[in-house]
C-alpha positions as CSV (number, residue, x, y, z in Angstrom):
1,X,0.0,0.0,0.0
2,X,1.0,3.5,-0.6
3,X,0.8,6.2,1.5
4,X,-1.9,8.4,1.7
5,X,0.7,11.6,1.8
6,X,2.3,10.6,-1.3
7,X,1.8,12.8,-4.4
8,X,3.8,10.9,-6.6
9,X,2.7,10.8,-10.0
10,X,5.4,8.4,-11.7
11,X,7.5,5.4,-10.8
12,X,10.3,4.2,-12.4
13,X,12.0,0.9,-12.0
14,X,15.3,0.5,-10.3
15,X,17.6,-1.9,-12.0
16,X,21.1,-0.6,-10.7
17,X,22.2,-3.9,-9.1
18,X,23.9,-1.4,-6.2
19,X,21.1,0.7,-5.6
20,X,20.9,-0.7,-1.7
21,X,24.4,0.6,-1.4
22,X,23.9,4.0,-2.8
23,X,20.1,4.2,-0.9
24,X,21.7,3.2,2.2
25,X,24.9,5.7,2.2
26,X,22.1,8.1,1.4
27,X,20.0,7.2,4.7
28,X,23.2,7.5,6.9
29,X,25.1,9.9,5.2
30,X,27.0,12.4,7.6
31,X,25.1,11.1,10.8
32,X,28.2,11.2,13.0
33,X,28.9,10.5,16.5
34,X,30.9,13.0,17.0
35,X,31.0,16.4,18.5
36,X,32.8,19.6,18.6
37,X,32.1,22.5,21.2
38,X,34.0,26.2,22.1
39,X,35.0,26.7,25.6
40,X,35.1,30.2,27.1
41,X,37.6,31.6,30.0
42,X,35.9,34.2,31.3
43,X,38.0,36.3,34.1
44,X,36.2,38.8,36.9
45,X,35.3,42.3,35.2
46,X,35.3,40.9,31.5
47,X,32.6,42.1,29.6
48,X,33.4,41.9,26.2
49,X,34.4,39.2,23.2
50,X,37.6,40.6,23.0
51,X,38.4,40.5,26.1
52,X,37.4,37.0,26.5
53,X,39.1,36.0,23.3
54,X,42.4,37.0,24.2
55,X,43.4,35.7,27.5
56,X,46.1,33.0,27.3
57,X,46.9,32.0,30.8
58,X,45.1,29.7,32.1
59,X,44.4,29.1,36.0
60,X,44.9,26.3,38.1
61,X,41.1,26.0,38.4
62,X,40.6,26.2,34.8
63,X,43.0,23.4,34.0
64,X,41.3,21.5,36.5
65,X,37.6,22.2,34.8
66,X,39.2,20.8,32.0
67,X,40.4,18.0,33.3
68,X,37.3,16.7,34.2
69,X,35.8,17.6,30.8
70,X,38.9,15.5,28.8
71,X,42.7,14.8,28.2
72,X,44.7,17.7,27.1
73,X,45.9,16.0,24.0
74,X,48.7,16.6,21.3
75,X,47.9,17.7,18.5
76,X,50.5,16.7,15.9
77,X,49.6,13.4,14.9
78,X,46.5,12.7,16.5
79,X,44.3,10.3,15.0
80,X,41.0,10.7,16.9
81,X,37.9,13.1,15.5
82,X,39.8,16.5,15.3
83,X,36.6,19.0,15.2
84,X,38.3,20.6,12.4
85,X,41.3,21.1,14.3
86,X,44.9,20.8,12.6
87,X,47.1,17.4,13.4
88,X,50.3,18.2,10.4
89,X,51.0,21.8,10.8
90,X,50.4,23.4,14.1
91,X,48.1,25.9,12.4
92,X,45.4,25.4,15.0
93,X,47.6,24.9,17.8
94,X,49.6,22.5,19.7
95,X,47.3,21.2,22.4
96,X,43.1,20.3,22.8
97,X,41.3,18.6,25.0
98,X,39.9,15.3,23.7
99,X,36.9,12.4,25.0
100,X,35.1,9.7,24.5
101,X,31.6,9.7,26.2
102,X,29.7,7.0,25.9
103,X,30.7,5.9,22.2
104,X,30.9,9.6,21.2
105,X,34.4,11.3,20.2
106,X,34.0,14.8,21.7
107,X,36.9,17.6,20.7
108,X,36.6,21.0,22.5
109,X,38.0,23.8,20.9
110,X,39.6,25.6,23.5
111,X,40.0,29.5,23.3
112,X,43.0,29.6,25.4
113,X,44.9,26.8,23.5
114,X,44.1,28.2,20.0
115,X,46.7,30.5,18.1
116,X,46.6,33.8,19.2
117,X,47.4,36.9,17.1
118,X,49.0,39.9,18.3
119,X,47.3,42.7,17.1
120,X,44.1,41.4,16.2
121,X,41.4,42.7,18.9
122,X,39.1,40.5,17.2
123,X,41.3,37.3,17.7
124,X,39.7,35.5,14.7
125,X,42.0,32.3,14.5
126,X,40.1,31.5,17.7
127,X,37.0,32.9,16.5
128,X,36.3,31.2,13.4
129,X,35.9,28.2,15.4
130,X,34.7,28.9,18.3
131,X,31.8,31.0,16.2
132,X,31.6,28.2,14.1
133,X,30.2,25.7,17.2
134,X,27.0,25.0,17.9
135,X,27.0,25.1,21.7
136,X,30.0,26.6,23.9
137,X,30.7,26.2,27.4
138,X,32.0,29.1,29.5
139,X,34.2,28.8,32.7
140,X,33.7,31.9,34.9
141,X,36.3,33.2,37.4
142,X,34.7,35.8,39.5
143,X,31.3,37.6,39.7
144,X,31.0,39.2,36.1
145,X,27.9,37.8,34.7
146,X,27.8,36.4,31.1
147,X,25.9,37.4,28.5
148,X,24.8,35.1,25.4
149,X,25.3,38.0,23.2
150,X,28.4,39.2,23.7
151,X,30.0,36.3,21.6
152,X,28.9,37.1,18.3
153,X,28.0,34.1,15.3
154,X,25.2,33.1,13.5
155,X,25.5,29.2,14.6
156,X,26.5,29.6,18.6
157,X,22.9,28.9,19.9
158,X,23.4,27.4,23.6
159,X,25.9,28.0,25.9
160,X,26.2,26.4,29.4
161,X,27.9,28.7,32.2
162,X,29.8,27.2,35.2
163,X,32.5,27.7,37.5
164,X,34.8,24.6,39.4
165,X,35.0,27.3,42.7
166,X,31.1,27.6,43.4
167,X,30.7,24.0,41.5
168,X,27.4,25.4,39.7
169,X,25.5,25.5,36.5
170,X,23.2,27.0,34.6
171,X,22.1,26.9,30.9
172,X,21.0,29.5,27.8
173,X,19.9,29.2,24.4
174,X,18.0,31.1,21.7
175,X,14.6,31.1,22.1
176,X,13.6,28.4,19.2
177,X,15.5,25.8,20.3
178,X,13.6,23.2,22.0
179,X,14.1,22.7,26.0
180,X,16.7,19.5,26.5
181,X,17.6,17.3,29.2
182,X,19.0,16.8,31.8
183,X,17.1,19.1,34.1
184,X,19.5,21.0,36.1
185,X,19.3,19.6,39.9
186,X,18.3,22.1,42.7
187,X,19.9,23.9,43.8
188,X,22.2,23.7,40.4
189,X,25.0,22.3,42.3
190,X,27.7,19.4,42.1
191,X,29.4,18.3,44.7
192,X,31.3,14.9,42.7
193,X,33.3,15.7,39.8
194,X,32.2,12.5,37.7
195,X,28.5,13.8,38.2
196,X,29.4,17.3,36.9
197,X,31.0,15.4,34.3
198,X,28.5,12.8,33.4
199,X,25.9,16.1,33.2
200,X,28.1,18.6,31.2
201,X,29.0,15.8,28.6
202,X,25.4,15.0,28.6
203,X,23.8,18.5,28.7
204,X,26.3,19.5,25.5
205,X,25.2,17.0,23.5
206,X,21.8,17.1,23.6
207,X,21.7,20.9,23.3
208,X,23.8,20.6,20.1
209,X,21.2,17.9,18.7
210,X,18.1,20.3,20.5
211,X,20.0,23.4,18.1
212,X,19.7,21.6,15.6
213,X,16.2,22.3,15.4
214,X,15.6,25.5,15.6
215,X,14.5,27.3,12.5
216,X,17.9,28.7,11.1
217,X,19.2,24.8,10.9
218,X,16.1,23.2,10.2
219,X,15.6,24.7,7.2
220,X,19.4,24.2,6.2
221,X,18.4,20.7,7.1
222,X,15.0,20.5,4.6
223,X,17.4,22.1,1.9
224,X,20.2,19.7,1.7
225,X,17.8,16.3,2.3
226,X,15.7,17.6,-0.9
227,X,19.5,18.3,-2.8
228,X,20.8,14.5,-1.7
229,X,17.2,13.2,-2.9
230,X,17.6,14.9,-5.9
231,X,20.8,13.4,-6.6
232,X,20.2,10.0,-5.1
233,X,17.4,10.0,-7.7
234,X,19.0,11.1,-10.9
235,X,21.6,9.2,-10.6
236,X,19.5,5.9,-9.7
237,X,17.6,6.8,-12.7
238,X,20.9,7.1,-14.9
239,X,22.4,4.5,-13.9
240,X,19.3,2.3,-14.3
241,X,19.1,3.0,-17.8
242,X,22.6,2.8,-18.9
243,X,22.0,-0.8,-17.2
244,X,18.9,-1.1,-20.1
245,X,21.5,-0.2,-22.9
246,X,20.6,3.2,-23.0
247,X,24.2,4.1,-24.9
248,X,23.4,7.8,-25.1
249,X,23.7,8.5,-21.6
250,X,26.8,9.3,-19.7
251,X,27.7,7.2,-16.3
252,X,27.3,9.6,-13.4
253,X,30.3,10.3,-10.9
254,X,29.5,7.2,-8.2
255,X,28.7,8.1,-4.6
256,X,29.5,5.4,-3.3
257,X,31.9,5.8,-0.4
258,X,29.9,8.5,1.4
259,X,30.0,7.0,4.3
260,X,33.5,6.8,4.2
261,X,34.4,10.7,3.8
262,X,37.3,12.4,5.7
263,X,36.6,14.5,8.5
264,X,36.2,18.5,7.0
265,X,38.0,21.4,8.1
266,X,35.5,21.9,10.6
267,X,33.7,24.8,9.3
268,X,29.5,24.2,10.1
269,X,28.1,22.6,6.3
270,X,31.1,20.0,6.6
271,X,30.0,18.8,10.0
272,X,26.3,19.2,10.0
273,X,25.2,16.0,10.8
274,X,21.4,16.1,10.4
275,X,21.1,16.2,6.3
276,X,19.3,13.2,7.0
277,X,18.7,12.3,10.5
278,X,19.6,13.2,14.1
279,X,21.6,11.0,16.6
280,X,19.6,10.2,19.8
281,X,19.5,12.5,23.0
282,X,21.3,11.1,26.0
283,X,20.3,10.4,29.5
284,X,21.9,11.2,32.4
285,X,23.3,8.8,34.9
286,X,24.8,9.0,37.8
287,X,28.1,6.9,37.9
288,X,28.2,4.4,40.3
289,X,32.1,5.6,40.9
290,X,33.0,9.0,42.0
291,X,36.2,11.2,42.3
292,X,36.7,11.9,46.3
């Protein structure tokens, strides 16, 4: 039976014997399990993206936040998911901090660790990928409150706020992006450094796949699916009758292999990964071993 919502008006018959290949690498194309995400150091009276852009020390307590998020990892010659970061020439830095959470390869772009540029105010090695994420995190030092517009880009749309000295959290988005879990405790407050762990990995993950659908990326999202279908179905058709002896037409450039595309340079169309589908949100649990 067909389905009442289908306005098709003509079928044609599929005879490319790898047609399950091509329909398949079409139904899973660019569905990754990874993730990228900015982090923010944010010192006491800083009020401003330059000002948080262009510190380079980092504090004792700040090295320890990240600690907990990941390894500070080597750049040169990694062979984990790099976010867009580069491993050959040093142009993105030397170090990162790199996980795994719960089958998920998770690099965080670092502001402090990316190249910084004397001169430039705007400090646009580190913002072109930081402005390029999806969601950011921001470690606070002091009482100057943060605010979601001060870091400008059209793609940040969450950002999660905490500090390691008052162990607390709290959450922002845009307005269209759908409310994600897990609920922040009350009073927002961690005590164990695996739990604050288990929830920031957590909480970043599925408020990148929540930002995903908000208008500005679902619509990106409608675009490219119709452009893949397109394709997938021209060259189906092509194929098909070049398979009938049609000798007139030309054999299309294969996609086959989709699925087995490098990593991009990290910029936000290379590593959109809802053309065709969205990886599952995440629950939160509580570890049943904890850091003293």
């Amino acid at each position: 039976m067909l389905c009442d919502r289908v306005t098709v008006s003509k079928f044609e018959v599929v005879s490319y014997l790898k047609a399950p290949e091509l329909i398949t690498a079409f139904d899973e194309h660019r569905v990754s399990p990874n993730f990228k995400f900015g982090i923010l150091y944010q010192k006491d009276r800083q009020f401003t993206e330059e000002d948080i852009l262009s510190n380079n020390d980092e504090s004792e307590e700040f090295k320890e936040f990240l600690s907990i998020l990941g390894e500070t990892i080597q750049l040169q010659g990694f062979t984990g998911f790099r976010g867009g970061l580069d491993v050959c020439h040093g142009q993105t830095g030397s170090e990162a901090v790199f996980t795994s959470f719960h089958e998920r390869e998770i690099m965080f772009h670092v502001a402090t660790k990316l190249p910084f540029t004397e001169g430039d105010p705007q400090q646009l090695q580190r913002k072109r990928h930081i402005g390029n994420d999806i969601v950011a995190l921001v470690y606070q030092e002091g009482q100057t409150p943060f605010l979601s517009d001060v870091i400008k880009s059209h793609f940040l749309h969450c950002f999660l706020v905490g500090a390691l000295s008052s162990s607390q959290v709290s959450v922002t988005a845009r307005e269209d992006v759908p409310p994600f879990g897990p609920v922040l405790p009350d009073p927002p407050i961690f005590t164990e450094r695996s739990l604050l762990r288990e929830f920031l990995l957590t909480k970043l993950i599925n408020a990148e796949i929540s930002c995903y659908k908000a208008q500005q990326f679902s619509r990106l999202e409608l675009r490219t699916r119709s452009s893949l279908l397109e394709s997938l179905q021209t060259e189906l058709s092509t194929r098909s009758q070049c398979m009938m002896g049609e000798p007139s037409l030309s054999v299309l450039p294969s996609s086959e292999g989709v699925r087995g595309a490098s990593e991009g340079s990290g910029g936000f169309i290379e590593n959109f990964k809802v053309n065709v589908g969205l990886p599952h949100l995440l629950r939160f649990q509580k570890p049943s071993h904890c850091f003293d």
